[in-house]
SEBAPA-802791 format. One record per residue (C-alpha): x, y, z; residue in one letter. Coordinates in steps of 0.1 Angstrom, whole numbers, padded with zeros to 4 digits, always signed. Each point is the difference from the previous one (the first is absolute). Last residue first. Layout:
BEGIN
XYZA/...
END
This chain:
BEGIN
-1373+1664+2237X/-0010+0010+0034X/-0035+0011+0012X/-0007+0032+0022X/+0001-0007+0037X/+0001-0017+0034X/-0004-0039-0012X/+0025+0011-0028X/-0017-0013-0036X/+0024-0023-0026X/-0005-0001-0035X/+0027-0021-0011X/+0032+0009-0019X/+0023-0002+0037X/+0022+0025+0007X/+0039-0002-0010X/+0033-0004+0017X/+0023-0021-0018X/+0002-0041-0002X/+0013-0017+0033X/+0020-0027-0008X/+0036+0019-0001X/-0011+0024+0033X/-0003-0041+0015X/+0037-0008-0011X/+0013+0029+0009X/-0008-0007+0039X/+0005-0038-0002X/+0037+0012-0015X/+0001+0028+0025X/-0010-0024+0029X/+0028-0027-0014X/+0027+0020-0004X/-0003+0017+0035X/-0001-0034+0014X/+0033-0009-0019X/+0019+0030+0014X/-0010-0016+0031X/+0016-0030-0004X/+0030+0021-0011X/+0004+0018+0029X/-0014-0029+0022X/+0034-0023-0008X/+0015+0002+0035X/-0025+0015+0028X/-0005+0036+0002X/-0026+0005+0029X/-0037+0006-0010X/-0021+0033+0008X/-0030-0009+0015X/-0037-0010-0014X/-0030+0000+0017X/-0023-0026-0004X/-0021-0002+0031X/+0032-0010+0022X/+0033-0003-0023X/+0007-0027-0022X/+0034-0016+0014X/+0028-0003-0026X/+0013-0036-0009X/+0039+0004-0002X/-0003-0041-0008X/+0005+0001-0037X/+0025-0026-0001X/-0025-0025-0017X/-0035+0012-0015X/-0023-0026-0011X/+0008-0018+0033X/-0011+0031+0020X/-0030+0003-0021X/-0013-0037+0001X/+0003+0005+0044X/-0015+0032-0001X/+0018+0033+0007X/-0021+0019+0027X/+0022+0036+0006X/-0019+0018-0030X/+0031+0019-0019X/-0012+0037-0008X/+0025+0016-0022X/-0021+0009-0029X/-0027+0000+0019X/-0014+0038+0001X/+0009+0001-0038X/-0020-0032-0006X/-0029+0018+0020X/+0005+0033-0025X/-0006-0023-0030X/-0033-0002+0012X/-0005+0036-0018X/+0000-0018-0034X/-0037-0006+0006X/+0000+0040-0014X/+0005-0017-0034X/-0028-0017-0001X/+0004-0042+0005X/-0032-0013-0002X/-0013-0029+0029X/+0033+0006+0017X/+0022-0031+0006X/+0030+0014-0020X/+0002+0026+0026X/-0005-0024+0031X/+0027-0018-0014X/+0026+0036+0000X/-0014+0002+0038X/+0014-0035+0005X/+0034+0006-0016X/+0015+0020+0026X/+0001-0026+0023X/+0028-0019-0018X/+0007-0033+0016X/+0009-0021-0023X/-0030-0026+0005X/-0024+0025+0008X/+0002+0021-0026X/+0006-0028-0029X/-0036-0008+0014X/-0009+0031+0001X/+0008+0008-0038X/-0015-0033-0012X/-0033+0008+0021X/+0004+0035-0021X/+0001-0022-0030X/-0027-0019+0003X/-0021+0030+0005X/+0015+0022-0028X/-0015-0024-0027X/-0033-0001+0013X/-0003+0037+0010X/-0002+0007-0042X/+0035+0022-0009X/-0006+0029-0019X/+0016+0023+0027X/-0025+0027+0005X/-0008+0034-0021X/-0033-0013-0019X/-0013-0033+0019X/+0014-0027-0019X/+0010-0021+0031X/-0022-0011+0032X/-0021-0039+0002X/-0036+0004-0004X/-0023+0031-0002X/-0033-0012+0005X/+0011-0028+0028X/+0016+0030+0023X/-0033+0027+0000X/-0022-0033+0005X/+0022-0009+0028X/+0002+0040+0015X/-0042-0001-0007X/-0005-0034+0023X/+0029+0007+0029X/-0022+0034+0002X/-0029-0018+0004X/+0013-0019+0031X/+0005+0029+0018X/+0010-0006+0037X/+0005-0039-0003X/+0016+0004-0029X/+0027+0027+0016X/+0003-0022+0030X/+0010-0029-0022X/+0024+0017-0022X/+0017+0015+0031X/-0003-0036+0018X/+0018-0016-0032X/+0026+0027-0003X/+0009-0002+0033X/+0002-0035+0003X/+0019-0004-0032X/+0030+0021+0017X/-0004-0017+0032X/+0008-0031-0023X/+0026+0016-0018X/+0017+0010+0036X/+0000-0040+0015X/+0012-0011-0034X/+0029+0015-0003X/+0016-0026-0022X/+0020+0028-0022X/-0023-0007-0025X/-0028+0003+0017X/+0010+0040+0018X/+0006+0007-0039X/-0036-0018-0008X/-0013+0037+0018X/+0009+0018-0033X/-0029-0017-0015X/-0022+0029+0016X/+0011+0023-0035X/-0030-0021-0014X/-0028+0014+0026X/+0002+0036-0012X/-0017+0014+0033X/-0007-0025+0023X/+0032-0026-0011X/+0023+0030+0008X/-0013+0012+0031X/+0002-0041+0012X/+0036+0001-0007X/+0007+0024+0028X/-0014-0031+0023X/+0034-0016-0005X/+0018+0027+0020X/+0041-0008-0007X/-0001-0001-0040X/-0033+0018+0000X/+0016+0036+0005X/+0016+0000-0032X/-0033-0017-0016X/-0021+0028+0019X/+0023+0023-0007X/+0001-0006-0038X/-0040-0006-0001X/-0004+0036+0022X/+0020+0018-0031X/-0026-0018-0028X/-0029+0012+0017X/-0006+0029-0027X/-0003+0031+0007X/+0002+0007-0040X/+0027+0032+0007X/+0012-0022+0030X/+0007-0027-0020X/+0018+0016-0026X/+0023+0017+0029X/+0009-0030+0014X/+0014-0007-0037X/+0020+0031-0001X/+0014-0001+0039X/+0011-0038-0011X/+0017+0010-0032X/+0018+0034+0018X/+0011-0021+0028X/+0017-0030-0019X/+0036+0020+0008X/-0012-0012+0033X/+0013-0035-0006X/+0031+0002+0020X/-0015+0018+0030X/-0026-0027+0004X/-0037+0007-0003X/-0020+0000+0033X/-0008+0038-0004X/-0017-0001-0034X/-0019-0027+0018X/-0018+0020+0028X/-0001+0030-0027X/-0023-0020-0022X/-0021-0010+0026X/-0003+0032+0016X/-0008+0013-0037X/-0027-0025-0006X/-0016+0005+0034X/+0003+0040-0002X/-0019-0004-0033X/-0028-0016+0018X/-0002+0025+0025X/+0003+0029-0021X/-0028-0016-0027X/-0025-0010+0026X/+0003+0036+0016X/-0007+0018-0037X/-0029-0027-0007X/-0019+0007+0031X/+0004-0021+0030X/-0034-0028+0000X/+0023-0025-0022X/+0029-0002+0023X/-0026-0024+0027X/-0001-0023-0028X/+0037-0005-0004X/+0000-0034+0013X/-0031-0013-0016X/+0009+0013-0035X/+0031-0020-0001X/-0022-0032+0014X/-0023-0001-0025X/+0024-0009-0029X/+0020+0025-0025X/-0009+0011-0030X/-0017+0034+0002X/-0004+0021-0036X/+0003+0036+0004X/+0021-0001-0039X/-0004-0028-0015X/+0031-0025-0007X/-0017-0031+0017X/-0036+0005-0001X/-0023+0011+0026X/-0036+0009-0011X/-0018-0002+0038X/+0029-0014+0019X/-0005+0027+0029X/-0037-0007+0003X/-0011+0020+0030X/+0025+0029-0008X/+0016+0017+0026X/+0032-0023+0006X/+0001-0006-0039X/+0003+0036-0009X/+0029+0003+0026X/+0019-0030-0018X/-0009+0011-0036X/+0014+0033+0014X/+0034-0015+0014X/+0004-0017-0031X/-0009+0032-0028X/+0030+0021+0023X/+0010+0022-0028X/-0008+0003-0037X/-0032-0022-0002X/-0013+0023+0036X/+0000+0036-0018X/+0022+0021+0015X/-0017+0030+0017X/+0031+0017+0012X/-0015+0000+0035X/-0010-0038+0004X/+0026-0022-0022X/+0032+0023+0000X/-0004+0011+0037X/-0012-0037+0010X/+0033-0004-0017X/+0025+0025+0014X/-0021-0010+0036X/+0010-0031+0000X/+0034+0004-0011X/+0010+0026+0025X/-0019-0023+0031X/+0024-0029-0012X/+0032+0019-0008X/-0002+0016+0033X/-0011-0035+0020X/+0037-0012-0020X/+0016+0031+0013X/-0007-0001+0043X/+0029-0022+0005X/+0023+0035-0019X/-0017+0024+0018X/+0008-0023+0034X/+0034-0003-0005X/+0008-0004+0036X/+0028+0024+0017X/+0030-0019+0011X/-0001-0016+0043X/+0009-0034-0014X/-0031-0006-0021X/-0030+0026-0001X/-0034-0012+0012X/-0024-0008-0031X/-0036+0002+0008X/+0005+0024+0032X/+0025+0022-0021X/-0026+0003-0029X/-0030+0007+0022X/+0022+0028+0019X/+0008+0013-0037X/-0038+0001-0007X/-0007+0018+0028X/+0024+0026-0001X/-0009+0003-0040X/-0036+0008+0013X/
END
């Protein structure tokens, strides 16, 4: 078996200049992927956790996929409530006939792979932020929350505009990142972005237009986010304005990085495992997108060393140019500041005073 696998490894990544390849250490990240994964569907199936201290998101998602009326009782803030739209539901629905144990692996796989596919991208010089970013993608893997496929969609959405349909279909407001591609005049890729999102919305309607009708009424009872118990108390119409602000800044200086921190203040509530975005501004903090607009070049003279944006997002190591040290240093500044900033906001952990029930058990109070 270890023959095999070695063969596999060798095939996949040939050695360079005739030296042994490192194929052990290539094959890490799938390690820390498949060892996570299993830690927590070990933690949250065979330890008998209950589901409102571990993994309460990915259950309300699995619950919905089985259920015939997934938004039956949903409220923002209750436990095994689903709040997404239609077409969320529609794309995983052939995950909701595994059983519960499988869903959770594979799911929690998805998060970490995620997680790890952008730990990786982050600078040398800024991976003293490791530590913070493995602890906040952790929070979102203990709720298996979606948060860690927003920051790689948005990460990846800066060169594949459809990536900013996922967004728009599952938390809808974070999809506002795609106005960085119009305010760097790329018009051509935020139209294909609205496209998809238009003929996903579309297709999921036409497939289950009562759905559409229960995740509406769902949305219009509970109004705009903030005062949820253990969120940032900030309503979603004063954070909206200013994540366009953010972008538009974004676009116009030419900092990358700050599109996944816009998404973050777009959320519809802000809990603190949505902090777990942070890890796309980590993955761009020296991504330079090669299309400069005409208003943005002139809003920026002598800063020419333009770097190209990678293919599909990914991020390489940048060359020292004159005065990045300390432009840099002013990045970091900025995401901890934004970073402190939000733990500031955010009142302490505490459970809710209402009676709440748990659609697979014993009520909650």
């Amino acid at each position: 078996m270890e023959e095999a696998v070695a063969a596999f490894a060798r095939a996949r990544w040939p050695a360079a200049d005739g030296k042994p390849a490192n194929w052990a250490l290539r094959l890490t990240p799938l390690l820390v992927v498949v060892v996570t994964a299993t830690s927590f569907t070990f933690a949250g199936v065979a330890s008998n956790l209950t589901i409102d201290y571990l993994a309460w998101d990915s259950r309300a998602y699995y619950d919905a996929l089985r259920s015939p009326d997934p938004y039956a009782g949903a409220a923002v803030g209750l436990i095994g409530s689903y709040l997404y739209p239609p077409p969320f539901l529609q794309v995983l629905a052939p995950a909701g006939q595994l059983p519960w144990p499988a869903f959770m692996f594979g799911w929690t796989a998805l998060l970490a792979g995620a997680a790890v596919a952008m730990l990786r991208r982050v600078p040398r010089q800024y991976r003293t932020m490791l530590p913070l970013l493995v602890l906040l993608a952790g929070a979102d893997i203990w709720a298996g929350n979606i948060n860690l496929l927003l920051a790689y969609g948005a990460v990846v959405g800066l060169s594949v505009p459809a990536a900013w349909a996922g967004l728009a279909l599952t938390k809808v407001t974070p999809g506002l990142g795609a106005l960085w591609l119009a305010f760097r005049g790329r018009w051509l890729e935020f139209g294909v972005a609205l496209v998809v999102m238009v003929a996903g919305a579309a297709a999921s309607f036409v497939a289950a237009p009562q759905l559409w009708g229960d995740w509406l009424s769902v949305v219009f009872n509970e109004g705009a986010g903030g005062g949820y118990a253990a969120s940032v108390p900030v309503p979603l119409f004063i954070r909206m304005p200013l994540a366009v602000i953010v972008l538009w800044w974004a676009a116009r200086t030419n900092r990358a990085w700050l599109v996944p921190c816009a998404c973050l203040l777009a959320l519809p509530v802000i809990w603190f495992n949505g902090l777990s975005l942070l890890l796309g501004a980590a993955a761009l903090l020296e991504a330079r997108p090669a299309e400069v607009n005409a208003r943005a070049r002139r809003s920026m003279p002598g800063r020419q060393h333009v770097r190209n944006l990678p293919p599909r997002g990914r991020v390489g190591r940048a060359t020292r140019i004159g005065g990045e040290p300390m432009r840099r240093g002013y990045q970091t500044l900025a995401v901890v500041a934004l970073i402190s900033l939000l733990l500031r906001l955010a009142p302490r952990w505490k459970s809710s005073t209402r009676s709440r029930t748990l659609p697979w058990g014993t009520p909650r109070t």
